[in-house]
Backbone as JSON Lines, residues from 0, in Angstrom:
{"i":0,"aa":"X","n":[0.82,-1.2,0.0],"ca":[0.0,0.0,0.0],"c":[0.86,1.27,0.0]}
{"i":1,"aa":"X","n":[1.84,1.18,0.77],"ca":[2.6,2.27,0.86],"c":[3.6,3.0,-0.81]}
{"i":2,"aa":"X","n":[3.38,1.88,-1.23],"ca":[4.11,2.44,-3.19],"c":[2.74,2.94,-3.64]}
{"i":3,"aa":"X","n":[1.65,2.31,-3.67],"ca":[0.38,2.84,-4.1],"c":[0.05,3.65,-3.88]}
{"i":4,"aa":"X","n":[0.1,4.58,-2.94],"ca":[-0.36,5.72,-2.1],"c":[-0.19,6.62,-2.9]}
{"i":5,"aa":"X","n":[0.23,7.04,-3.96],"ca":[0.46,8.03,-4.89],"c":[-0.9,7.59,-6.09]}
{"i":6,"aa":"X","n":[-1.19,6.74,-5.72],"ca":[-2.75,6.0,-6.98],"c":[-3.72,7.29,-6.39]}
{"i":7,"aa":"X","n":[-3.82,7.03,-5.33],"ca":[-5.3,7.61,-5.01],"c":[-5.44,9.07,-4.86]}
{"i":8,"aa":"X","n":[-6.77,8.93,-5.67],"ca":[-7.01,10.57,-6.55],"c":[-7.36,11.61,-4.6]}
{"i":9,"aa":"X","n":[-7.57,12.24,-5.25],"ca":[-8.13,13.66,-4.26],"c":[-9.85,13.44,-3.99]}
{"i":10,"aa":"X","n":[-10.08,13.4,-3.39],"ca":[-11.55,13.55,-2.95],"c":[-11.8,14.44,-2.17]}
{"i":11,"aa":"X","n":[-12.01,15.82,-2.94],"ca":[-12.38,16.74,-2.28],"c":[-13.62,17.14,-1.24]}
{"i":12,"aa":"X","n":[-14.45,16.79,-1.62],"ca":[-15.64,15.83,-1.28],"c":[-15.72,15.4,0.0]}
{"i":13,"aa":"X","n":[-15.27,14.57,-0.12],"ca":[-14.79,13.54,1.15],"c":[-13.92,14.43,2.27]}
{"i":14,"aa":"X","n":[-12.66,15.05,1.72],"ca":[-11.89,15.55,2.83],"c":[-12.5,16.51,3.74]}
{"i":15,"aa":"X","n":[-13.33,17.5,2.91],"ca":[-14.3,19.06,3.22],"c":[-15.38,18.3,4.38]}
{"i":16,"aa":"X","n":[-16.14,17.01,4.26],"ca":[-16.79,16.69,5.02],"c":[-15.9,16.24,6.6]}
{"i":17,"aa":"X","n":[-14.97,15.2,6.14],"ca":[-14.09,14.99,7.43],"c":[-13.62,16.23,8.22]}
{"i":18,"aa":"X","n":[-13.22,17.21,7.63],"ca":[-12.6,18.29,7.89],"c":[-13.79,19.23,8.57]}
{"i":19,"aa":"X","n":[-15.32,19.28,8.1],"ca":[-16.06,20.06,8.66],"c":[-16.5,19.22,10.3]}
{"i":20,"aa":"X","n":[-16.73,17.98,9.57],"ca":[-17.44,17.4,11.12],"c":[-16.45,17.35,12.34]}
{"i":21,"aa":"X","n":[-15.44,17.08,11.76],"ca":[-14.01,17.3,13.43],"c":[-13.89,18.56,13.55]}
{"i":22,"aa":"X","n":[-14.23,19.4,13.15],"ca":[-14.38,20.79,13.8],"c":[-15.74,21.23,14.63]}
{"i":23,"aa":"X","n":[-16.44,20.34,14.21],"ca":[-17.68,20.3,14.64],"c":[-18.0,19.61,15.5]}
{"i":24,"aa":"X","n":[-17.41,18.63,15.99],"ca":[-16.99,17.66,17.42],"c":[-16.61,18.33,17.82]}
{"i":25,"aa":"X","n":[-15.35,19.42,17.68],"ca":[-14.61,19.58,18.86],"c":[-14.83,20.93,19.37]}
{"i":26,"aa":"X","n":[-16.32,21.31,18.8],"ca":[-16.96,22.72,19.98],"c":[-17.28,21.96,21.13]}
{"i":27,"aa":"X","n":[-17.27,23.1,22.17],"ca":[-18.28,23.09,23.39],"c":[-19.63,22.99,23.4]}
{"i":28,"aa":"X","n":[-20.08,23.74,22.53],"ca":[-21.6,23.64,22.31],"c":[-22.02,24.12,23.34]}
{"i":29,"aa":"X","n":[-21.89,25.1,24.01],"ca":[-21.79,25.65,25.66],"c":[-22.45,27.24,25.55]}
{"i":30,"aa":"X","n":[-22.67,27.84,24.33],"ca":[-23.49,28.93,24.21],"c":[-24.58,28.75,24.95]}
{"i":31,"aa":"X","n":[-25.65,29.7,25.92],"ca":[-26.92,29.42,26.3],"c":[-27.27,30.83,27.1]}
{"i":32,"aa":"X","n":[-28.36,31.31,26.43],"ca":[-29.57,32.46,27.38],"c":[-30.65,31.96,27.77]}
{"i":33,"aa":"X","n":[-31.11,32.51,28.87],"ca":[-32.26,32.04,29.72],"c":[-33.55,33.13,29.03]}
{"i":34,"aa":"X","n":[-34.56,32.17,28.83],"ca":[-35.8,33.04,27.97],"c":[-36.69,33.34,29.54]}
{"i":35,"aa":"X","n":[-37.81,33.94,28.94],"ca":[-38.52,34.81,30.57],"c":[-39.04,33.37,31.62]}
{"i":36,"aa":"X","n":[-38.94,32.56,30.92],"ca":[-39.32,30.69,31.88],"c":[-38.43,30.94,32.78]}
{"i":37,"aa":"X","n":[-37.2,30.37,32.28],"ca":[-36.26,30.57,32.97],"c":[-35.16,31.21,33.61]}
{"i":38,"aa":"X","n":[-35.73,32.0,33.81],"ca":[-35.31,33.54,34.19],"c":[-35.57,33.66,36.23]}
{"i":39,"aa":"X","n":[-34.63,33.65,37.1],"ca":[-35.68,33.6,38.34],"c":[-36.31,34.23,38.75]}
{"i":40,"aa":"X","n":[-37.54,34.5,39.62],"ca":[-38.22,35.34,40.16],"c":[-39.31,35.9,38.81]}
{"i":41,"aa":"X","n":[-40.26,36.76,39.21],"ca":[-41.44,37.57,38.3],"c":[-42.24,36.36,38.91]}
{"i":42,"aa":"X","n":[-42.5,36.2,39.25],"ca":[-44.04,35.1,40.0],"c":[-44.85,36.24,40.6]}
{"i":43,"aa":"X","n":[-44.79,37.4,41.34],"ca":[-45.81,37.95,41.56],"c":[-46.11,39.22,40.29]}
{"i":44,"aa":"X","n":[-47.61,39.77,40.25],"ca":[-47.65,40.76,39.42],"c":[-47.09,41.9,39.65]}
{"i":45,"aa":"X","n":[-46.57,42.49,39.31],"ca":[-45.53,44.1,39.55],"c":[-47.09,45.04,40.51]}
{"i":46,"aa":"X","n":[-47.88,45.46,39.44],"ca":[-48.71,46.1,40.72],"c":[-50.3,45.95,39.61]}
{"i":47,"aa":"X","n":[-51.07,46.22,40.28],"ca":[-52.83,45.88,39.95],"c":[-52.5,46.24,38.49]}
{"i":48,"aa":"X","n":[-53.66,45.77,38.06],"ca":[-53.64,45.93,36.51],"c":[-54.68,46.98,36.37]}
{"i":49,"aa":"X","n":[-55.52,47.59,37.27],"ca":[-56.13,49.01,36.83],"c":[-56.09,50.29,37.74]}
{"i":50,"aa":"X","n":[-56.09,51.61,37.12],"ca":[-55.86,52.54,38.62],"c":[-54.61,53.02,38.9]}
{"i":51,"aa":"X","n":[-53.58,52.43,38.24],"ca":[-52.42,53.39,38.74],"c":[-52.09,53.81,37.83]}
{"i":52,"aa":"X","n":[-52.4,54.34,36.25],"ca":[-51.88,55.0,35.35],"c":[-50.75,54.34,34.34]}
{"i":53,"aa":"X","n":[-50.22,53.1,34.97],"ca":[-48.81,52.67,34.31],"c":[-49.13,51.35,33.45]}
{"i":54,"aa":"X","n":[-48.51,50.89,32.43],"ca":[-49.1,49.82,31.46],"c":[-49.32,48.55,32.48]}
{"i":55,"aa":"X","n":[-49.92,48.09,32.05],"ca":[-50.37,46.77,32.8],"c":[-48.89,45.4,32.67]}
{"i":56,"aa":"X","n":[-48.74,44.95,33.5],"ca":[-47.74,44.01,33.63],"c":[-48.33,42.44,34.47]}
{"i":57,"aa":"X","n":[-47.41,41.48,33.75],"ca":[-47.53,40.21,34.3],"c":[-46.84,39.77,35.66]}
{"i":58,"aa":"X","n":[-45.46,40.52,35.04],"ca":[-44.11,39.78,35.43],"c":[-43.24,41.19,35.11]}
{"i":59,"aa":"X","n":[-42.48,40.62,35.94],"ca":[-41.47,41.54,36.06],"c":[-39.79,40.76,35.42]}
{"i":60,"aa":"X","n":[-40.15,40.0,34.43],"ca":[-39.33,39.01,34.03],"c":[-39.28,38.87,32.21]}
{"i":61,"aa":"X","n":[-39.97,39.5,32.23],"ca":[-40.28,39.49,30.68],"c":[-39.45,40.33,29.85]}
{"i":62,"aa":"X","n":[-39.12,40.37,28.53],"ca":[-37.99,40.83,27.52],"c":[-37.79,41.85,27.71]}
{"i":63,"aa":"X","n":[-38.68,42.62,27.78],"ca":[-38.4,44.13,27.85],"c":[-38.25,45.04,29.29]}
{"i":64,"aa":"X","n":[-38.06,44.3,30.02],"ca":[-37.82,44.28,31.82],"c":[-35.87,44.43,31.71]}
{"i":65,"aa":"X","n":[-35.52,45.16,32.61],"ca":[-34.46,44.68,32.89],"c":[-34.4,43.62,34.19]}
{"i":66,"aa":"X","n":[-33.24,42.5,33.72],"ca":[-33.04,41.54,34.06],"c":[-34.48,40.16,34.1]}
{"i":67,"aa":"X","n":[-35.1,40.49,32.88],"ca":[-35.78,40.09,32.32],"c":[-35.4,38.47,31.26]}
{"i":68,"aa":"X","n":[-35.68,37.88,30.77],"ca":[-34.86,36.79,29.66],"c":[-35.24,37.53,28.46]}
{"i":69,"aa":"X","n":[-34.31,36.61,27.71],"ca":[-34.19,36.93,26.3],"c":[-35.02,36.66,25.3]}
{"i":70,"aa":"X","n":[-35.53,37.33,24.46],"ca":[-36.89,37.2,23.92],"c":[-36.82,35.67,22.56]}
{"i":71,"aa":"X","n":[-35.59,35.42,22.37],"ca":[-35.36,34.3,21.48],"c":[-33.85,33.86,21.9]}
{"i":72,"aa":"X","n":[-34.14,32.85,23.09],"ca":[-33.03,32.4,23.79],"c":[-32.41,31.36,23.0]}
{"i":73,"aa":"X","n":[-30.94,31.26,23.25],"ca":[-30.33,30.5,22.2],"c":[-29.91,28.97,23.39]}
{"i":74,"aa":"X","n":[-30.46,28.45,23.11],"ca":[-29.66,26.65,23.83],"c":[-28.88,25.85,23.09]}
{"i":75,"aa":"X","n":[-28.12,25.87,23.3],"ca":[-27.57,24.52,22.5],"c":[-27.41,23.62,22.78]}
{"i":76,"aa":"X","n":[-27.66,22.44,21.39],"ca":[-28.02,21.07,21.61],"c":[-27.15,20.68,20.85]}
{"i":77,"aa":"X","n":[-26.1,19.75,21.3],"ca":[-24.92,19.29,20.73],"c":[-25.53,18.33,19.76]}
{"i":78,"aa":"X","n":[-24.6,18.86,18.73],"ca":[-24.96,17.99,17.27],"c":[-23.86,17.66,17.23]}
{"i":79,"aa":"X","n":[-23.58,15.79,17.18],"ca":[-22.89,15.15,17.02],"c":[-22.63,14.68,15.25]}
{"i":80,"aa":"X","n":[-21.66,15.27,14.41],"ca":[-21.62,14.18,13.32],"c":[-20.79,13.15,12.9]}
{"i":81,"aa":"X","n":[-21.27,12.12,13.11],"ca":[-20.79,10.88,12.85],"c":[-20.05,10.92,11.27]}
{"i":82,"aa":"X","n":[-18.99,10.65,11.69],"ca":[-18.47,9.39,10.46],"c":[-18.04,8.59,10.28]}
{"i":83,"aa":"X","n":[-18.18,7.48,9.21],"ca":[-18.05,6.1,9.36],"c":[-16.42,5.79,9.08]}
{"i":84,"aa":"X","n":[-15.63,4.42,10.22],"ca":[-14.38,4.63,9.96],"c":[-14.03,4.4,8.7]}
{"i":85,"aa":"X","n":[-14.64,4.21,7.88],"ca":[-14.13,3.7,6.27],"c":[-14.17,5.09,5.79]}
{"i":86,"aa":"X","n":[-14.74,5.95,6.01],"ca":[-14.76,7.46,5.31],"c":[-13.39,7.87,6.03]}
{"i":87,"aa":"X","n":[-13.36,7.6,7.18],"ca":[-12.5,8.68,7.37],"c":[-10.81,8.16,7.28]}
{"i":88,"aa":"X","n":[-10.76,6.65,7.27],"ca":[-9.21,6.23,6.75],"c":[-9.09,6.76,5.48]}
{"i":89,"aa":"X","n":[-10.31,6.32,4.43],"ca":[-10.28,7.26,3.31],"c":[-9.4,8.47,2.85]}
{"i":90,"aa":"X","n":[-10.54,9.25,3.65],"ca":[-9.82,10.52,3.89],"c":[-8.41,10.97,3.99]}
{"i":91,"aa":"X","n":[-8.21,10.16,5.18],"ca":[-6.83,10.26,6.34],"c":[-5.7,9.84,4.73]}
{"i":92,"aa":"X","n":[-5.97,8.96,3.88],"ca":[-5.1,8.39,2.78],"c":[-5.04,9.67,1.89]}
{"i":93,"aa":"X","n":[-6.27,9.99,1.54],"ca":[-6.48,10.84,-0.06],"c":[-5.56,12.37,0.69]}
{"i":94,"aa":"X","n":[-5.56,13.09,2.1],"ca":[-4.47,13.8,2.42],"c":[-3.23,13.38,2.28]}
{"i":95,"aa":"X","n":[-2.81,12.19,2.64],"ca":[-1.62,12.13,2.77],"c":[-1.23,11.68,1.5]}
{"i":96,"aa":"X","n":[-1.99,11.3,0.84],"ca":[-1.54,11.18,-0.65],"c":[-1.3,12.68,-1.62]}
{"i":97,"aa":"X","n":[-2.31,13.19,-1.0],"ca":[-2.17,14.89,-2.1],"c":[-1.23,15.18,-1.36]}
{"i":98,"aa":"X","n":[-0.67,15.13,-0.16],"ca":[0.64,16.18,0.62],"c":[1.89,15.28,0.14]}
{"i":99,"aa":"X","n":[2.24,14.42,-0.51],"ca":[3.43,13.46,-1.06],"c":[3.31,14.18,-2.63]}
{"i":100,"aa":"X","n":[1.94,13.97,-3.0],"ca":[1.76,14.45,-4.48],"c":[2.6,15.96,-4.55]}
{"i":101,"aa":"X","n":[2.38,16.92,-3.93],"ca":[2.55,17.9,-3.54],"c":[3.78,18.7,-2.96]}
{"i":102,"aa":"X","n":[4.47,17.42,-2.61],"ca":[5.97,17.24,-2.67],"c":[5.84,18.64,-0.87]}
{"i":103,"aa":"X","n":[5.04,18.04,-0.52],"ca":[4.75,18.74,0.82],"c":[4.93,17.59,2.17]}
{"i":104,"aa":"X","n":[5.18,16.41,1.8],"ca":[5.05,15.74,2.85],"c":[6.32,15.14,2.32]}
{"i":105,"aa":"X","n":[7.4,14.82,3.57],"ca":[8.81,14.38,3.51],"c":[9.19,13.15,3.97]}
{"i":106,"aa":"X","n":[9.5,12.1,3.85],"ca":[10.35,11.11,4.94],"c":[11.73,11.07,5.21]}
{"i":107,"aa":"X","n":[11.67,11.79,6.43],"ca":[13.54,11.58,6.91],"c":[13.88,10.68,7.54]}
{"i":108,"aa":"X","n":[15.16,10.69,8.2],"ca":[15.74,9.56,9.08],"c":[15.35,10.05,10.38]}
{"i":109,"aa":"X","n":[15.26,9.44,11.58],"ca":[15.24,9.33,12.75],"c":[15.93,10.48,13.57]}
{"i":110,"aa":"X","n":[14.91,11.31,14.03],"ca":[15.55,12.8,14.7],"c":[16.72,12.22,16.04]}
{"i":111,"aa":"X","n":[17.71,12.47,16.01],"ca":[18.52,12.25,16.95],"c":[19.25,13.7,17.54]}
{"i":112,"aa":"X","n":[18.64,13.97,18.79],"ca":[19.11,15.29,19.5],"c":[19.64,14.29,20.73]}
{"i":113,"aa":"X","n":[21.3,15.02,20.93],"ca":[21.91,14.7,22.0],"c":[21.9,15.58,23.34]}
{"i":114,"aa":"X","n":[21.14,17.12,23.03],"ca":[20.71,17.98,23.88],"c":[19.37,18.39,24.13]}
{"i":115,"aa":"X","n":[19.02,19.09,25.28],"ca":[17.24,19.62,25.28],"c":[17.52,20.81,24.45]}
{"i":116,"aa":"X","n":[18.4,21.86,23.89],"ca":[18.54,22.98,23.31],"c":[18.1,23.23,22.11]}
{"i":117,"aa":"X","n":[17.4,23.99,21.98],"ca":[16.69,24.52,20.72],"c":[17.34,25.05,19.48]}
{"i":118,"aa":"X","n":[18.52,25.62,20.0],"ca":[19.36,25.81,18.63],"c":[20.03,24.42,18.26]}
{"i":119,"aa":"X","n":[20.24,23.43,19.27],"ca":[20.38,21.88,18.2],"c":[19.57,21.22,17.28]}
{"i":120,"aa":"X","n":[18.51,21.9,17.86],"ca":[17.01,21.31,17.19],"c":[17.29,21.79,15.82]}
{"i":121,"aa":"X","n":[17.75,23.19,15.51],"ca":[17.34,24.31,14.72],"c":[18.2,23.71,13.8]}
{"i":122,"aa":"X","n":[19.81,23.4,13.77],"ca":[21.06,23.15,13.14],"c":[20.5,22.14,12.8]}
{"i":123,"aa":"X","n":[19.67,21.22,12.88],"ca":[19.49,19.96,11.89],"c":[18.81,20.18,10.78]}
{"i":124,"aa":"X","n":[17.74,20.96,10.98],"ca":[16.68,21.28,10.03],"c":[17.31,22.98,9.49]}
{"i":125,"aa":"X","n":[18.52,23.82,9.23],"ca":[19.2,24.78,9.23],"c":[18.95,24.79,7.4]}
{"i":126,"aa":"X","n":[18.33,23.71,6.92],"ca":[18.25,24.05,5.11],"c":[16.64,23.53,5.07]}
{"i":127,"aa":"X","n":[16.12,23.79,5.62],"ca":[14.58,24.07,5.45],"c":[14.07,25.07,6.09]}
{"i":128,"aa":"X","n":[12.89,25.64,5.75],"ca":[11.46,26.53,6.23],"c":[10.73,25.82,7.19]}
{"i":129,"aa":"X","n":[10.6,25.94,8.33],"ca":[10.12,25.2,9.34],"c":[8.64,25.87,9.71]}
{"i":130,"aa":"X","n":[8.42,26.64,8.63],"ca":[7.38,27.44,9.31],"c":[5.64,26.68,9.19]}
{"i":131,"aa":"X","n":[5.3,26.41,10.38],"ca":[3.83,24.97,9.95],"c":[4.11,24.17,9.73]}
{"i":132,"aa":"X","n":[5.27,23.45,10.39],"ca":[5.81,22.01,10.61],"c":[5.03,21.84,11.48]}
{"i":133,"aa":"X","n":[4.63,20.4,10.6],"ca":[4.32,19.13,11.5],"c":[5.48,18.19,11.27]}
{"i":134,"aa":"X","n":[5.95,17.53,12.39],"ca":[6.83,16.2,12.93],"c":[5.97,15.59,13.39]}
{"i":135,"aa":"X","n":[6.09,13.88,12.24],"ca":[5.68,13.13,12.77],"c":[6.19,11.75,13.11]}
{"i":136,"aa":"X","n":[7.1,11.78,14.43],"ca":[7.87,10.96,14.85],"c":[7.33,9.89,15.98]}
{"i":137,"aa":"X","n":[8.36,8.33,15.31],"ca":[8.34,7.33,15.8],"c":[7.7,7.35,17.43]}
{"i":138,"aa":"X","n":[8.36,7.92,18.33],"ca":[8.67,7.82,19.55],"c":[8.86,9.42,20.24]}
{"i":139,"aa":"X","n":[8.21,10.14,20.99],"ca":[8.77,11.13,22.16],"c":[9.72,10.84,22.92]}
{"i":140,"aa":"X","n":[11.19,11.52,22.79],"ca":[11.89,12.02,23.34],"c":[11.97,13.2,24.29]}
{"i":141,"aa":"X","n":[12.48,13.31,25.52],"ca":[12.34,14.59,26.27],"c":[12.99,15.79,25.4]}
{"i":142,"aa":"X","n":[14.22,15.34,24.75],"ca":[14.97,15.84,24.45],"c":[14.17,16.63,23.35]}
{"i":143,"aa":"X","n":[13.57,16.04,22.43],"ca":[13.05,16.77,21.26],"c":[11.73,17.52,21.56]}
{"i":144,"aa":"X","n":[11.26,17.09,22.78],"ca":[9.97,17.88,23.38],"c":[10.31,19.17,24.21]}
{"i":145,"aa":"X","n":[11.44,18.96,24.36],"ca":[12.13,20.44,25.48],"c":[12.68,21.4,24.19]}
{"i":146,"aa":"X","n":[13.29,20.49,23.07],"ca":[13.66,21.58,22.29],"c":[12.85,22.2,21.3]}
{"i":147,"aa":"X","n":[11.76,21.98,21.05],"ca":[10.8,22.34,20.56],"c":[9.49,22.99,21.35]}
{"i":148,"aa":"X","n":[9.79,22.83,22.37],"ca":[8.65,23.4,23.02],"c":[8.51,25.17,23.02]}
{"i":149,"aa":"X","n":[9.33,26.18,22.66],"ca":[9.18,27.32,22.38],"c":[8.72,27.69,20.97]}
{"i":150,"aa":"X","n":[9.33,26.3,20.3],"ca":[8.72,26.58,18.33],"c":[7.2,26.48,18.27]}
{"i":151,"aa":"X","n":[6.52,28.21,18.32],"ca":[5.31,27.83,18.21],"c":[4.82,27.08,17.06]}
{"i":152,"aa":"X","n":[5.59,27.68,16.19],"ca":[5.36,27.47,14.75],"c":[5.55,25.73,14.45]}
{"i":153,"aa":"X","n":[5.94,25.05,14.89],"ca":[6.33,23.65,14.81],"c":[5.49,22.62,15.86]}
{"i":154,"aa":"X","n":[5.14,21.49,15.1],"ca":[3.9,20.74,15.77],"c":[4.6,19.32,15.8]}
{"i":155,"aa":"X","n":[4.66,18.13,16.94],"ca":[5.42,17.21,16.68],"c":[3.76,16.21,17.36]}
{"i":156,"aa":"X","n":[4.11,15.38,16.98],"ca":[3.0,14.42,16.61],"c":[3.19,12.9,16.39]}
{"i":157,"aa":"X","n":[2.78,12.01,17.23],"ca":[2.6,10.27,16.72],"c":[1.77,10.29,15.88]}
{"i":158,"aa":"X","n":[2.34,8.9,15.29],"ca":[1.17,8.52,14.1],"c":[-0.27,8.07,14.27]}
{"i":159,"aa":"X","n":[-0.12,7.93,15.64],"ca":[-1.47,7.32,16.2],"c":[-2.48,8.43,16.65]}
{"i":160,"aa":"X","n":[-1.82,9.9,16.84],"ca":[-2.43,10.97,17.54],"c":[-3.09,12.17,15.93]}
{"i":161,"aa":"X","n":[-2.52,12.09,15.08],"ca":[-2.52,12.76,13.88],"c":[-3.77,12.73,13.52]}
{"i":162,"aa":"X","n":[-4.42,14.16,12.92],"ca":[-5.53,14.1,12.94],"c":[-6.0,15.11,12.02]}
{"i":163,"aa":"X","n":[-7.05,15.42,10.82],"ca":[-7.01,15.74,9.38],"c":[-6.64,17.46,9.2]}
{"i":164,"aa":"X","n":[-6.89,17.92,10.2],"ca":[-7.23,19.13,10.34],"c":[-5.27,19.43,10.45]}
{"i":165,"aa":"X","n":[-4.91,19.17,11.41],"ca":[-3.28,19.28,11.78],"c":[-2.6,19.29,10.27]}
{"i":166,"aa":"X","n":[-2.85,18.03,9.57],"ca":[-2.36,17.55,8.42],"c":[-2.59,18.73,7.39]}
{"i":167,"aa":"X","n":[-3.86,18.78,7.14],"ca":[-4.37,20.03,5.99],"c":[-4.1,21.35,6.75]}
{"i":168,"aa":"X","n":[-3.57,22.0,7.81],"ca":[-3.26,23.26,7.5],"c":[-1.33,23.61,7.91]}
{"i":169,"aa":"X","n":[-0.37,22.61,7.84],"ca":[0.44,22.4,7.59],"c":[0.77,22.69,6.1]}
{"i":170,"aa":"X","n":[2.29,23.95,6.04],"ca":[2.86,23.92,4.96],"c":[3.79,22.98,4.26]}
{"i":171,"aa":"X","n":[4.39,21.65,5.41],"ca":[5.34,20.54,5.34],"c":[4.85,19.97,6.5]}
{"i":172,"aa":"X","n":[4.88,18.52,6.21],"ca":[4.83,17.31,7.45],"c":[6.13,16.54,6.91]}
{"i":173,"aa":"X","n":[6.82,16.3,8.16],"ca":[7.93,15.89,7.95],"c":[8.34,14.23,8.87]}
{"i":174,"aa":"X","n":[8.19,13.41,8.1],"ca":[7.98,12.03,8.85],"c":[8.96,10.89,9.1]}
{"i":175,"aa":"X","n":[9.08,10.74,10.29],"ca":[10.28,9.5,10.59],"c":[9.88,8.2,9.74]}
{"i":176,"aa":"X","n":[10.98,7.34,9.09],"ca":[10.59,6.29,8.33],"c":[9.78,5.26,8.93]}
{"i":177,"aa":"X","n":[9.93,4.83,10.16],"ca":[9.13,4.02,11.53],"c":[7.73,4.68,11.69]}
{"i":178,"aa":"X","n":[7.19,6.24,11.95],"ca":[6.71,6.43,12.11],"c":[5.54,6.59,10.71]}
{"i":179,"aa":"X","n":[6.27,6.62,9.74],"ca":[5.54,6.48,8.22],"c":[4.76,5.05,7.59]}
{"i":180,"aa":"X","n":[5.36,3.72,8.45],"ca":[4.97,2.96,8.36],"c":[3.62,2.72,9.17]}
{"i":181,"aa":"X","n":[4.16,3.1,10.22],"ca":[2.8,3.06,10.88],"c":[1.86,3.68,10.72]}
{"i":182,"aa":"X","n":[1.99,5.06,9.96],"ca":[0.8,6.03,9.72],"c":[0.07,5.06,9.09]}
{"i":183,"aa":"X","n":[0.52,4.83,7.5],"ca":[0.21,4.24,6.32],"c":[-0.97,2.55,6.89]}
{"i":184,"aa":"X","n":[0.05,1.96,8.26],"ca":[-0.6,0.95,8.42],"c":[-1.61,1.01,9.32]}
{"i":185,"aa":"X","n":[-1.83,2.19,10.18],"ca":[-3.23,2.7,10.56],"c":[-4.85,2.89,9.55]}
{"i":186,"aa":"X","n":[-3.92,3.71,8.51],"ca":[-5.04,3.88,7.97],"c":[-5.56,2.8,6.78]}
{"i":187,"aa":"X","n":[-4.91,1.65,6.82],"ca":[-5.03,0.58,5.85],"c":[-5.71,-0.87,6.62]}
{"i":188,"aa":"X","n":[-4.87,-1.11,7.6],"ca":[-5.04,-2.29,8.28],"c":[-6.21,-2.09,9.56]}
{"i":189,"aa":"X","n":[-6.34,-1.39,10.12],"ca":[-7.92,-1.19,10.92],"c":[-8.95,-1.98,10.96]}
């Protein structure tokens, strides 16, 4: 599968949906106003409804009250969208196939830092643009997690944690040969 991976076309289609619904999982869905129901207090009438000159009232809770509810309260009801795992290995392939096509996705050798220091980090990768790197390596090292941990701009990542959105707004993903196997055999063998 892994020589083939250059076969499979683009499904734009397909990716735009994966890509909308994992953004769409991963709200809160936590927006919410209280309408005049649920609003506390207004249970008694403000004052008689004839005789004192002033508009007649129910409640003292109603829209146009201060501290009143909201006249078209918003709740939200988490909308879950499902997709099926065959769509989304799919998917997970037809990216990583357009980012190879694209000569955007790399396989190197095995990051080896002998320090936590960030300018060692820097001197390896010193003939590339690092800017919207994703690393996606075999194994976490302290070493490569301490020296990268100030690169905002740089994203390091298992193959098991990688996920469509990371992938598609990356200018280069840059992948350990160990860790390339396994991507490839995630999204094939499942």
């Amino acid at each position: 599968m892994k020589d083939k991976i250059l076969e499979i076309p683009f499904n734009q289609n397909l990716v735009h949906q994966i890509l909308v619904s994992y953004q769409s999982n991963g709200r809160a869905w936590s927006k919410s106003t209280k309408n005049r129901s649920e609003v506390s207090g207004g249970g008694k009438k403000p004052w008689r409804q004839k005789g004192t000159g002033r508009a007649r009232a129910g409640t003292s809770r109603g829209p146009l009250w201060r501290g009143g509810g909201v006249t078209f309260a918003h709740n939200s009801v988490k909308k879950v969208q499902k997709i099926n795992k065959k769509m989304y290995r799919k998917a997970m392939l037809t990216i990583i196939a357009e980012l190879k096509r694209t000569e955007r996705l790399h396989i190197i050798e095995e990051i080896k830092l002998k320090t936590h220091k960030t300018k060692d980090f820097l001197e390896l990768f010193k003939d590339r643009d690092l800017t919207k790197t994703v690393f996606i390596v075999d194994k976490y090292t302290e070493n490569l997690d301490r020296a990268t941990g100030n690169l905002f701009y740089i994203n390091i990542a298992l193959p098991e944690s990688i996920d469509p959105i990371t992938l598609c707004n990356s200018h280069q993903v840059l992948v350990e040969k160990e860790a390339y196997d396994r991507l490839i055999e995630r999204f094939t063998n499942e």
